[in-house]
N, C-alpha and C positions, 0 to 999 in steps of 0.2 A: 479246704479245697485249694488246689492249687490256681495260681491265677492265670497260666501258659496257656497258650494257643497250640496246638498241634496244628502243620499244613503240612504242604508235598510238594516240595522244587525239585522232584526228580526223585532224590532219594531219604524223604522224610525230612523232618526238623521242628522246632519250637519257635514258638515268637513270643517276646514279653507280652502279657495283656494285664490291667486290672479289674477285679470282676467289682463291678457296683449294681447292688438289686437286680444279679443275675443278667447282667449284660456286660461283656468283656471289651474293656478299651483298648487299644494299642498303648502299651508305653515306650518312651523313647527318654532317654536321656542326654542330656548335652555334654560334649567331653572332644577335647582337641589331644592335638599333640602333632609330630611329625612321620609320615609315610611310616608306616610298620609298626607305630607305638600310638596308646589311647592312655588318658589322664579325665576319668570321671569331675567336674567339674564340683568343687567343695571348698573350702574356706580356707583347706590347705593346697590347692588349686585352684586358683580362680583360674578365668578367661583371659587371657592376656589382651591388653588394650593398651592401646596409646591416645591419649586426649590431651587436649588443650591444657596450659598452663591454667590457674585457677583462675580467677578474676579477683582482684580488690577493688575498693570501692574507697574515693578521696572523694569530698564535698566541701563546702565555701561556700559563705556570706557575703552580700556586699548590698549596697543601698543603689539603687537604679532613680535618677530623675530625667528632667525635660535635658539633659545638655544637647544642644543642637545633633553629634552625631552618634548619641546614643553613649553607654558605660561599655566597658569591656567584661562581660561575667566571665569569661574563660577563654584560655590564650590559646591559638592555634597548635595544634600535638604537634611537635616535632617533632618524636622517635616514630621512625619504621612501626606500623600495626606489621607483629607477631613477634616483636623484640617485649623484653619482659620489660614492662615499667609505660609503656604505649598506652596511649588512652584512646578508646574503643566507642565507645558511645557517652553521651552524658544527657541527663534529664534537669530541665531546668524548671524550679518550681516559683510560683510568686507568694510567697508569705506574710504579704503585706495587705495593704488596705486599698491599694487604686490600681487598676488595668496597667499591663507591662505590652510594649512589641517587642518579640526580638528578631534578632536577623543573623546572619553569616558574614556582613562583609561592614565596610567603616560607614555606607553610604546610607544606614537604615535609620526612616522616618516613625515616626505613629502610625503614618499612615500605612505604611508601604510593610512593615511587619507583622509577625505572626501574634495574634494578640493572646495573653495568656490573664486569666481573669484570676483577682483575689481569692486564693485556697486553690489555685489550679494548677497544672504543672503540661510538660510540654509530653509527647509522643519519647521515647530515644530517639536524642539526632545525632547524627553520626562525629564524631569528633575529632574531624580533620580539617577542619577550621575554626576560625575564633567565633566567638557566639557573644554576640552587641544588646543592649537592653536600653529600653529609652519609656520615656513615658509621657503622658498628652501635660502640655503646657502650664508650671505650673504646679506639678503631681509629684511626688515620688513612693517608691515602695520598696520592700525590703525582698530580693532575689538572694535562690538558695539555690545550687545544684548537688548533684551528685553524679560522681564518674567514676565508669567503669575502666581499668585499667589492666591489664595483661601483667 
């Protein structure tokens, strides 16, 4: 059986359908190209797209204790985000044994940062500043990040 639809826009015509347990679907397929010309979309035509460079991904160890104003885990980006080599986001994990803060700026406490617990790691923070790690009195632990890079 054929799987075509016959209708009437005036003067006759077909429409793709496929028939499944005698009920006809509309088929439509996906296919570009420019004003006057069509290109069935296939493997020797894709869709044409433009996307974002890939991401890689750098990461770094460093041992985090009590120093009054915190370690530095990771140094402010300075290339332009969407320059290739830019770092995009970083996730900073604690892989150590005692509770870490960390912060954004040189001024961060125990108190006053984001606290990230033994085997925990942070949200993505955005990596256009430097990211400080400190820890309560006394303590240290071993901080791990990973960064996303453009």
């Amino acid at each position: 059986m054929a799987d075509n639809v016959s209708f009437t826009p005036g003067a006759g015509g077909t429409l793709a359908a496929d028939d499944i347990d005698g009920v006809s679907y509309p088929r439509s397929k996906l296919g570009w190209g420019a004003d006057g010309s069509y290109a069935d979309v296939s493997a020797a035509t894709p869709v044409p797209t433009q996307g974002r460079r890939a991401a890689s991904a750098n990461y770094g160890a460093m041992s985090v204790d009590d120093t009054a104003t915190g370690k530095q885990i990771i140094a402010e980006n300075l290339i332009a985000v969407g320059t290739t080599g830019a770092r995009v986001w970083v996730v900073i994990y604690n892989n150590g044994a005692n509770p870490m803060a960390i912060g954004d700026d040189t001024s961060i406490t125990y108190a006053s940062g984001m606290m990230v617990w033994p085997g925990g790691q942070t949200p993505p923070l955005p990596a256009t500043c430097q990211w400080r790690g400190i820890c309560d009195t006394g303590k240290s632990t071993d901080a791990r990040y990973l960064e996303l890079v453009e």
